[in-house]
C-alpha positions, 0 to 999 in steps of 0.5 A, a space after each residue: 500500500 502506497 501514501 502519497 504525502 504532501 507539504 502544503 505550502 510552496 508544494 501543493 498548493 500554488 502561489 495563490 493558496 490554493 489547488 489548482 483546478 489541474 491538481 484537482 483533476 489529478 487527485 482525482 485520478 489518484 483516488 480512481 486508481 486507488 492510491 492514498 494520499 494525505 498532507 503534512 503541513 505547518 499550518 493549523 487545522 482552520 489554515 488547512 481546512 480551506 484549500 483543501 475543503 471539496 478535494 476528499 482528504 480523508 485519511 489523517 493530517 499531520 499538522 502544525 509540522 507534526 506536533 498534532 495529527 487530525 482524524 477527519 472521520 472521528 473529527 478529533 486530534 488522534 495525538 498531540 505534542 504539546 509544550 511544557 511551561 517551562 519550554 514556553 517560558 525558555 523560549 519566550 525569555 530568548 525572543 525577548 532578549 533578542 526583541 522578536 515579538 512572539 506569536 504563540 499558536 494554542 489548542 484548547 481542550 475543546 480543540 479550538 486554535 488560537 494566536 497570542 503575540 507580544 507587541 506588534 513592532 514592525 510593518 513585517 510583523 503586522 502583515 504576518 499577524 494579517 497573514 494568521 487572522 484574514 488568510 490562515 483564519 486564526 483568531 488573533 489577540 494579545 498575549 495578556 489575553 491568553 488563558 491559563 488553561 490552553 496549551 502552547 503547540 509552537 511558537 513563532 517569529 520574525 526579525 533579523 537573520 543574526 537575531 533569529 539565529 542567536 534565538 533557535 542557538 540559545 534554545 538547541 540546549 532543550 532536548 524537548 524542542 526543535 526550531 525551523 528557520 528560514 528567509 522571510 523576506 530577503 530583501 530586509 534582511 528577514 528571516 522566520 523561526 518556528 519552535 516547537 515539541 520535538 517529538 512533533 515532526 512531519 517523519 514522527 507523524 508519517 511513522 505513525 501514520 505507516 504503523 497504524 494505518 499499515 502503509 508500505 511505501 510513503 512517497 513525500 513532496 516538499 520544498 523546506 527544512 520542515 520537510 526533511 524530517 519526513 524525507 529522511 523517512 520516506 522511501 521517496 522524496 520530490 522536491 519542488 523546483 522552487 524548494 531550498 537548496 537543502 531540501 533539493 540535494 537530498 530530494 530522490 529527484 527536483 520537481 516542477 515549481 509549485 506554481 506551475 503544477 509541478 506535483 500533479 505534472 509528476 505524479 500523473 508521468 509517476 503512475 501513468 494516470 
């Protein structure tokens, strides 16, 4: 049995966000000869919902790069890893004395997502902070608002490379804690981090997926490092031609570019559909 995983942003999906009507069709035709397919993405079950809502992807999601798995059918989180106060609190003390303003993706007992940030300082952490309320659909508020009782999934943030590399260094120490990082936007010198359980990565949540739902061959699409996790488990792994230069040299083969329908151009030549 073969499981066909793909990253959301900047692989499936096109510039817009969206599945394309080409992709569509070869999902479609996917399902027709049988093969199984599922994603594994950074973004929240509400942020994920949407461009996948009509396109039948029943099998579980790996969400939030692994730290929760959701089960459409039972409509329920199936595993979760969380963080622990102390975690958060280390985490927080880095960004602060860095000055990155945090943004802290929650889940409540009742399996509602939220977004609580710190003092929005910039243009760049504006717009991001739109980016989580108008497109990615997540309830948006300030930190002191946070209640006691929800549980921190990650933490995000953007600001200078320098200042966000001396973040995800000073943190490495934390044997409970992973951090991705990238370029934001390159142009202003911007780079991204996302910190969160170490047990919560896309290949944790692909194993899982193979042990329970008894999958022999996993072949995986991805373009960043968030992705590697799930390469390094995988009996394939396409990179998108739009995909880093990291995740590319470890890639079985490069793709075309995300916005041109590089995964569904490959996956109609892959199983002749």
């Amino acid at each position: 049995m073969t499981l066909v995983v793909f990253d959301m942003d900047g692989t499936l999906l096109n510039a817009g966000s969206e599945v394309t009507p080409f992709t569509a069709e070869t999902l479609s035709l996917l399902r027709q000869s049988g093969i199984a397919y599922t994603v594994a993405t950074g973004r929240t079950l509400q942020a994920a919902m949407g461009p996948l809502k009509g396109f039948q992807f029943e099998l579980p999601h790996i969400l939030k790069n692994g730290a929760v798995i959701w089960c459409p059918e039972q409509r329920d989180y199936s595993h979760r890893h969380l963080l622990a106060q102390h975690e958060v609190t280390h985490v927080l003390q880095a960004m602060d004395l860095q000055g990155i303003t945090p943004f802290l993706f929650t889940l409540d007992s009742s399996g509602y997502h939220a977004v609580y940030h710190g003092a929005l300082k910039s243009e760049a952490e504006n717009r991001l902070a739109q980016l989580f309320e108008d497109e990615r659909h997540l309830p948006l508020e300030p930190i002191a608002a946070m209640p006691g009782d929800v549980q921190v999934i990650n933490l995000s943030g953007m600001g200078p490379a320098a200042d966000i590399r001396s973040v995800v260094d000073s943190v490495a120490d934390e044997e409970g804690l992973v951090a991705y990082t990238g370029t934001a936007i390159q142009s202003q010198g911007l780079s991204w981090m996302d910190i969160h359980h170490s047990q919560g990565s896309k290949g944790n949540g692909i194993n899982t997926l193979r042990e329970e739902l008894g999958f022999s061959d996993i072949i995986v699409f991805g373009d960043g490092d968030n992705d590697l996790s799930m390469f390094a488990v995988a009996d394939e792994c396409y990179a998108t031609a739009n995909a880093d230069d990291e995740v590319k040299a470890l890639a079985t083969q490069v793709i075309g570019h995300h916005d041109e329908d590089g995964v569904a151009h490959f996956l109609r030549s892959r199983f002749n559909l």
